[in-house]
DRENDOMI-56101 format. One line per field, with one value per residue (C-alpha): x negated, y negated, z negated; residue number from 0; residue in three letters. Coordinates in steps of 0.001 Angstrom, whole numbers, plus 500000, padded with zeros to 6 digits. Example, Ala and Ser with C-alpha at 12.3 -4.5 7.8 and 13.67 -1.06 7.14 Angstrom:
BEGIN
c1 487700,486330
c2 504500,501060
c3 492200,492860
resi 0,1
resn Ala,Ser
***
This chain:
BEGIN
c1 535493,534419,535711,536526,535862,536156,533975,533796,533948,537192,535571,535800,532664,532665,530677,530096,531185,527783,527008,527128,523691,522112,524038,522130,518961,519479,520316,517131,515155,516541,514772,515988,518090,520091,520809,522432,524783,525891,527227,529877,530805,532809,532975,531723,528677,528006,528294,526054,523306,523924,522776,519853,519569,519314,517220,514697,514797,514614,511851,509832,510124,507234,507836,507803,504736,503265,505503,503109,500060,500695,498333,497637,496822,496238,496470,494157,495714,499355,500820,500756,501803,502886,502496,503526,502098,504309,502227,505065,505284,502119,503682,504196,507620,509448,511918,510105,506887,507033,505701,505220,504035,501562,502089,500109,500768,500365,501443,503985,505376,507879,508617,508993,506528,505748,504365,503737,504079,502065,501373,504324,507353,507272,509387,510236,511399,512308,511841,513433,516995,516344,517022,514978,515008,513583,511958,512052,509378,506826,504651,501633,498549,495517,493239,493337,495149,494833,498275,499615,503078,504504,507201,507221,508553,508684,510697,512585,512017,509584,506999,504572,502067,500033,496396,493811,491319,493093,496697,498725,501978,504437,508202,510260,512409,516017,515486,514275,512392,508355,507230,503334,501402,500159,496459,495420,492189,491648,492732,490466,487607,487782,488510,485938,483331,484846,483812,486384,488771,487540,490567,493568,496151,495669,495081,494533,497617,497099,498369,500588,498105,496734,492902,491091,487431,485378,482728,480810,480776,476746,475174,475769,477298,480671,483211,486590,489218,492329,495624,497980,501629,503040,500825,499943,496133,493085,490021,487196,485556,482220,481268,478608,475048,473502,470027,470176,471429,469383,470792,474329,476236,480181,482750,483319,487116,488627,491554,493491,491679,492818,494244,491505,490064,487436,485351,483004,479432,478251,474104,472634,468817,466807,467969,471206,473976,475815,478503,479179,482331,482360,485528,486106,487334,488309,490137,488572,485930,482991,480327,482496,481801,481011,479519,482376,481121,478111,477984,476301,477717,476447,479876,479202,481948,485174,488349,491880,491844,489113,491663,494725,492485,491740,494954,496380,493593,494023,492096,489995,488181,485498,486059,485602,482904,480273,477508,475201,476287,479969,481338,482984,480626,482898,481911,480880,483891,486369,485956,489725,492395,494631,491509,490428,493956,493979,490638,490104,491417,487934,486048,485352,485555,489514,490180,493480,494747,495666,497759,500097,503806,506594,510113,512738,516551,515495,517539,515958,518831,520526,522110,520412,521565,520054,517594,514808,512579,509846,506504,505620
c2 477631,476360,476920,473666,473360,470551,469393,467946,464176,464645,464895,468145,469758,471896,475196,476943,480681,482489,485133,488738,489114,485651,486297,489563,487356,484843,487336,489360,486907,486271,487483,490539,488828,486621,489836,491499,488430,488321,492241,490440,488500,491021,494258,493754,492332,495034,497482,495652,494809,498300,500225,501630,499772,496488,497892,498802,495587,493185,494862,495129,491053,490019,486778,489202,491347,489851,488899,489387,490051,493109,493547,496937,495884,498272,496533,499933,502909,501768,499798,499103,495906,495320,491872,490179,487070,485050,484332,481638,479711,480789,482049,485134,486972,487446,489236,491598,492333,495922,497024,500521,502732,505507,504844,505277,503621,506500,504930,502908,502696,500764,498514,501572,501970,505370,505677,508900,508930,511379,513143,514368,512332,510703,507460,505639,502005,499587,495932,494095,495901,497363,500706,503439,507142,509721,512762,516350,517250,519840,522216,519511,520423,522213,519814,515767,515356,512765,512064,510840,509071,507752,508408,511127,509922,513488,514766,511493,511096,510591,512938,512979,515026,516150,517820,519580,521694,524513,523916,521319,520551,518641,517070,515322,512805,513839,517167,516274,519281,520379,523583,524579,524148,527534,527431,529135,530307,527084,524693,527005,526621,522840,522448,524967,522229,520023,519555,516344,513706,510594,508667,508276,507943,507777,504296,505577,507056,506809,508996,511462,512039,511034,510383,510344,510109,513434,514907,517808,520657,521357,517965,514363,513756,511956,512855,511554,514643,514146,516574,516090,515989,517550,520992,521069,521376,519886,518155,517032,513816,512876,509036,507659,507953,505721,504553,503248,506405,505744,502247,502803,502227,502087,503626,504042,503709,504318,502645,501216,497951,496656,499834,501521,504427,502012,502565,500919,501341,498850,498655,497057,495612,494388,490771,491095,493020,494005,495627,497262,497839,500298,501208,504514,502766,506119,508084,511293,511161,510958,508968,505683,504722,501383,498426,495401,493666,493241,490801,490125,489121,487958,488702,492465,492836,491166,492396,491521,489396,487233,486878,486143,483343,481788,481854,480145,477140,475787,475611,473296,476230,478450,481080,484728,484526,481698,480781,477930,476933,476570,479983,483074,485952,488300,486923,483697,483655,484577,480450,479843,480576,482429,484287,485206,486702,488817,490427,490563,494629,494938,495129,498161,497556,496380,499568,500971,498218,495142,495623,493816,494343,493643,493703,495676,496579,500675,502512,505300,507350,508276,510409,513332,511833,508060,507225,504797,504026,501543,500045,497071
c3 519820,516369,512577,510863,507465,505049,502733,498985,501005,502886,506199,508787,509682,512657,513017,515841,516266,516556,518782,516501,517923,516322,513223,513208,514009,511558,508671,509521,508807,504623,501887,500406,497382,499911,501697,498804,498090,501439,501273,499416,501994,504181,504800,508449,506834,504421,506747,509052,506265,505031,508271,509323,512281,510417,507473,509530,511569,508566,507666,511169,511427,512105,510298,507019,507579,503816,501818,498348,497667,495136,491700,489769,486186,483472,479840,478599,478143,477742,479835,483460,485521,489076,490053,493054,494170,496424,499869,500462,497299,495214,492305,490335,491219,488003,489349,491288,488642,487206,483559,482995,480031,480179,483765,487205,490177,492911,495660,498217,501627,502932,500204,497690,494375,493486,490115,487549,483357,481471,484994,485211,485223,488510,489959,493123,492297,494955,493178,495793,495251,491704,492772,491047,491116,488640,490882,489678,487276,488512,486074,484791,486626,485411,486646,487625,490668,493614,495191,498700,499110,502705,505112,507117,510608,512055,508986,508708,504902,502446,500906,497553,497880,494406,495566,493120,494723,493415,494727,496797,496221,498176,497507,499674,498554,500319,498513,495383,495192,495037,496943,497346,500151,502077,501070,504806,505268,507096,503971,501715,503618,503920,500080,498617,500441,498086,494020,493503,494793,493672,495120,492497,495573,499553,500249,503502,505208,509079,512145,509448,507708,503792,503687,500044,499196,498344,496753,498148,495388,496529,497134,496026,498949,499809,502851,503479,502681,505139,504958,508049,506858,510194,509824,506199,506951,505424,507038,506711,508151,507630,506997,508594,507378,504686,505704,501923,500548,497394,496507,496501,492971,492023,494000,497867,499611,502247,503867,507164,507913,511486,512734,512082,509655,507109,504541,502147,500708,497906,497957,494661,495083,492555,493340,494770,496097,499210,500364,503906,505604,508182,511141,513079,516177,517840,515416,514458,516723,513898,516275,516901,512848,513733,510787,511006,508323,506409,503328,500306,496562,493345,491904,490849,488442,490650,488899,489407,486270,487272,490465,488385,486573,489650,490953,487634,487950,491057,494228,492002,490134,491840,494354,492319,495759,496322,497684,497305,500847,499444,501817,500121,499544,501272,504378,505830,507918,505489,504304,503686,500783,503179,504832,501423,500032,503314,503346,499101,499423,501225,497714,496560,492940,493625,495771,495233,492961,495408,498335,500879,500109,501941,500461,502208,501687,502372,499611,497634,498181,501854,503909,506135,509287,508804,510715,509587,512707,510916,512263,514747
resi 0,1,2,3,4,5,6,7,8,9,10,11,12,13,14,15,16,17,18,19,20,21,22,23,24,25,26,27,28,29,30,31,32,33,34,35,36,37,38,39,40,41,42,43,44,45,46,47,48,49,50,51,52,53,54,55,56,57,58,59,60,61,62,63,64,65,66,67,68,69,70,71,72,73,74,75,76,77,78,79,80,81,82,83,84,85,86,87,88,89,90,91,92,93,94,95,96,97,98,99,100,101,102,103,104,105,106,107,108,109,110,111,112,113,114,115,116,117,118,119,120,121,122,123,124,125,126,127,128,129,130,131,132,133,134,135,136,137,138,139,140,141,142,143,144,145,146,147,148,149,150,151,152,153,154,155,156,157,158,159,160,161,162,163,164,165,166,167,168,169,170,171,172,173,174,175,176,177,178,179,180,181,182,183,184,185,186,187,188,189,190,191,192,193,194,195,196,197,198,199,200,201,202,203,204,205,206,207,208,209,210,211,212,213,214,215,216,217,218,219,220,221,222,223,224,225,226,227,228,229,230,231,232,233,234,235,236,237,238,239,240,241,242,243,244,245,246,247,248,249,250,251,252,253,254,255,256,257,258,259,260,261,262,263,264,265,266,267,268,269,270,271,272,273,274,275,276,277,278,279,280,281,282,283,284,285,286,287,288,289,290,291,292,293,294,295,296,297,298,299,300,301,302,303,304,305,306,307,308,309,310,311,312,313,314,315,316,317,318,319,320,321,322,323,324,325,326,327,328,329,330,331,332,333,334,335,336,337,338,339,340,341,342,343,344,345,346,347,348,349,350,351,352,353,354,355,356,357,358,359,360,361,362,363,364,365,366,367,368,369,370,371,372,373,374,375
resn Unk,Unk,Unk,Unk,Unk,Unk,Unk,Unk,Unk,Unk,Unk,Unk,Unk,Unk,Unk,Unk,Unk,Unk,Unk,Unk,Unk,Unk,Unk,Unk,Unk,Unk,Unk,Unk,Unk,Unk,Unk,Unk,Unk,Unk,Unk,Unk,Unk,Unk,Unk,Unk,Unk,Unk,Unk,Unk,Unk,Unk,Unk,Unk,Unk,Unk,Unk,Unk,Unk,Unk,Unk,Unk,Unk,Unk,Unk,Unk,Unk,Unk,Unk,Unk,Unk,Unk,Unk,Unk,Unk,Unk,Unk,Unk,Unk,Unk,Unk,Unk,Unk,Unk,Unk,Unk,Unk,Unk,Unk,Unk,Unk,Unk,Unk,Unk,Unk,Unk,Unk,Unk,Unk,Unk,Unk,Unk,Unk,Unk,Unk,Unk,Unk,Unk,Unk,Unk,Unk,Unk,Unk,Unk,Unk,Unk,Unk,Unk,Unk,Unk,Unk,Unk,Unk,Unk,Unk,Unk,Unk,Unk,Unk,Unk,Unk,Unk,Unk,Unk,Unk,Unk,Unk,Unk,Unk,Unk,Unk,Unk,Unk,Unk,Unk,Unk,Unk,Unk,Unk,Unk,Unk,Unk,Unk,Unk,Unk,Unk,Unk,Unk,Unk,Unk,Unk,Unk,Unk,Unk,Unk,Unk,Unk,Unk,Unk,Unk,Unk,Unk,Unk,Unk,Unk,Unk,Unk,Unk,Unk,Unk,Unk,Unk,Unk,Unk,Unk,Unk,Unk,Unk,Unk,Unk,Unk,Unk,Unk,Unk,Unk,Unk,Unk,Unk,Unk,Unk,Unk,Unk,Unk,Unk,Unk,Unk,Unk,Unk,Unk,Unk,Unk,Unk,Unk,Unk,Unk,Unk,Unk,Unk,Unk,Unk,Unk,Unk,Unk,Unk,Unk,Unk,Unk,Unk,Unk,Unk,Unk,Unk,Unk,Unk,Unk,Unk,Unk,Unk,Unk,Unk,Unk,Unk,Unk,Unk,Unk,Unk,Unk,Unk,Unk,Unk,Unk,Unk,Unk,Unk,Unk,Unk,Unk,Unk,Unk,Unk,Unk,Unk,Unk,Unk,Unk,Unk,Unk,Unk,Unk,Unk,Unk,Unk,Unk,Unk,Unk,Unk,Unk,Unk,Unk,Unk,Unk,Unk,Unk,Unk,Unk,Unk,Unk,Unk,Unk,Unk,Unk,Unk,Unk,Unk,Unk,Unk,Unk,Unk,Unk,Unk,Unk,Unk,Unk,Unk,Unk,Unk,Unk,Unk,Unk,Unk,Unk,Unk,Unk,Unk,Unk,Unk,Unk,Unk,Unk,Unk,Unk,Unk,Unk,Unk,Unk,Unk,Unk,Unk,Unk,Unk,Unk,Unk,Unk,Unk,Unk,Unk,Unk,Unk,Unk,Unk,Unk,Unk,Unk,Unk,Unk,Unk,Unk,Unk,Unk,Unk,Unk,Unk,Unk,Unk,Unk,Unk,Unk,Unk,Unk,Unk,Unk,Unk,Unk,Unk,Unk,Unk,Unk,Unk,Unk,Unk,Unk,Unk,Unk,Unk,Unk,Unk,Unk,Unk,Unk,Unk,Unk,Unk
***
């Protein structure tokens, strides 16, 4: 069977009658915007691109894993930008970019922003559907917090966590409500080791857990600080040893570079610099730190503007990395545009600031019994 329909020149066109399950298909693979015009359609179909089910499977297609390259620019103490740079097109998403004032970005999962004004006002914005929600205010902290924002697939929702060394706070979004973390004997232990977070936000959230960058309260020495969501407990992880302890400069992150646990060191010699990039292939198990990449750069001072320049030049401008060999500092096999956009997060001096985003139809608000089942 087909449905005829007739066109603007007088003649019949004749269109199949799909399947339900390549309609599903076919709409799973539509940006977000054509998504929302087609809820219109029927109510079959808004039902359908309305459910959980679907939600979750437009945004596990694998043909959407990157949909932007996200940017984190503060314009100094005022405002704050979100940009999104199309990987398809190019260009700068107008209708997704975000400006903010007094803001923080503290986070995102799943498509969703979370972001903080004057500490204490806190938002989760979806730019793909416009949605945005305005989170209960806790008391403002005594001290500068680090936060952690993800979903919680054992809870089935999603939870901001707010850590000083004195007192960890946690609210999930269903309930709209903080409550304190137990400080055990355990979790006091682990955090009186601890003089700082260094981290703004987890850019490291791995097997339930958030992951930030410490500093010992004794020595001069750095650990990665992890809290598991599931038990509410603290740990500590120690990063591998530095045989050039006494070279390092400018900040170390950590974060989820091909599955694994990663960190970075930057080195600067008297004639050059370098940065390391090491993985913990087996997680939690402190000896399988393992050195992925090794790389030298000229380019100590890399920002996200010197990346927005380059992207607004051309590909006939210079790389923000070069060599006199004509390969990107980051590494001699990272020699391509695309290569380059996927591995640029691996600079230290851009941690927390540039990140892969993926748009998704997941709305802020839901109901206690949906059931979001994401990954891939």
């Amino acid at each position: 069977m087909a449905t005829e329909i007739r066109s603007s020149f007088h003649e019949v066109v004749k269109i199949p009658n799909l399947n339900e399950d390549v309609v599903i298909l076919i709409l799973s693979k539509l940006p977000v915007k054509s998504l929302k015009r087609f809820k219109c359609v029927c109510k079959s179909w808004y039902s359908l691109i309305s459910s959980p089910n679907f939600i979750a499977m437009h945004f596990n297609n694998k043909n959407r894993h990157k949909d932007c390259l996200a940017f984190v620019v503060a314009d100094g103490r005022i405002s704050l930008y979100v940009y999104f740079l199309s990987y398809h097109s190019m260009q700068i998403s107008s209708s997704l970019s975000q400006k903010l004032y007094n803001g923080q970005f503290i986070g995102f999962c799943n498509g969703l922003l979370c972001v903080v004004i004057n500490e204490s006002t806190f938002y989760i914005i979806n730019p793909a559907t416009k949605e945005s929600k305005v989170l209960k205010e806790p008391n403002k902290p005594s001290e500068s917090p680090s936060y952690g924002f993800t979903f919680d697939s054992k809870a089935n929702d999603y939870k901001l966590v707010r850590v000083t060394i004195q007192k960890t706070e946690v609210l999930t979004l269903r309930s709209n409500s903080w409550r304190s973390i137990l400080m055990t004997d355990h979790n006091i232990r682990v955090m009186k080791e601890v003089r700082t977070l260094v981290d703004l936000w987890s850019t490291a959230v791995m097997k339930n857990a958030f992951h930030w960058i410490g500093l010992r309260s004794h020595v001069n020495k750095k650990v990665i600080v992890a809290f598991d969501l599931a038990n509410e407990e603290f740990r500590e992880i120690k990063i591998p040893d530095s045989p050039n302890s006494s070279d390092l400069f400018g900040p170390s992150h950590c974060y989820v570079f091909q599955d694994c646990l990663s960190i970075t060191f930057s080195y600067r010699f008297c004639s050059d610099s370098k940065i390391e990039v090491w993985a913990m292939k087996e997680y939690g198990v402190e000896g399988s730190w393992t050195k992925q990449y090794c790389f030298s750069t000229s380019t100590r001072d890399l920002s996200v503007q010197k990346i927005f320049a380059f992207i607004r030049l051309g590909t006939n401008c210079d790389w923000p990395f070069r060599t006199s060999n004509d390969q990107l500092d980051i590494s001699s096999a990272f020699s391509t545009k695309e290569s380059f956009f996927d591995n640029i997060i691996l600079h230290p001096d851009l941690g927390g600031r540039i990140f892969n985003y993926t748009e998704t139809l997941v709305p802020i608000d839901r109901r206690e019994e949906d059931q979001f089942l994401f990954g891939w």
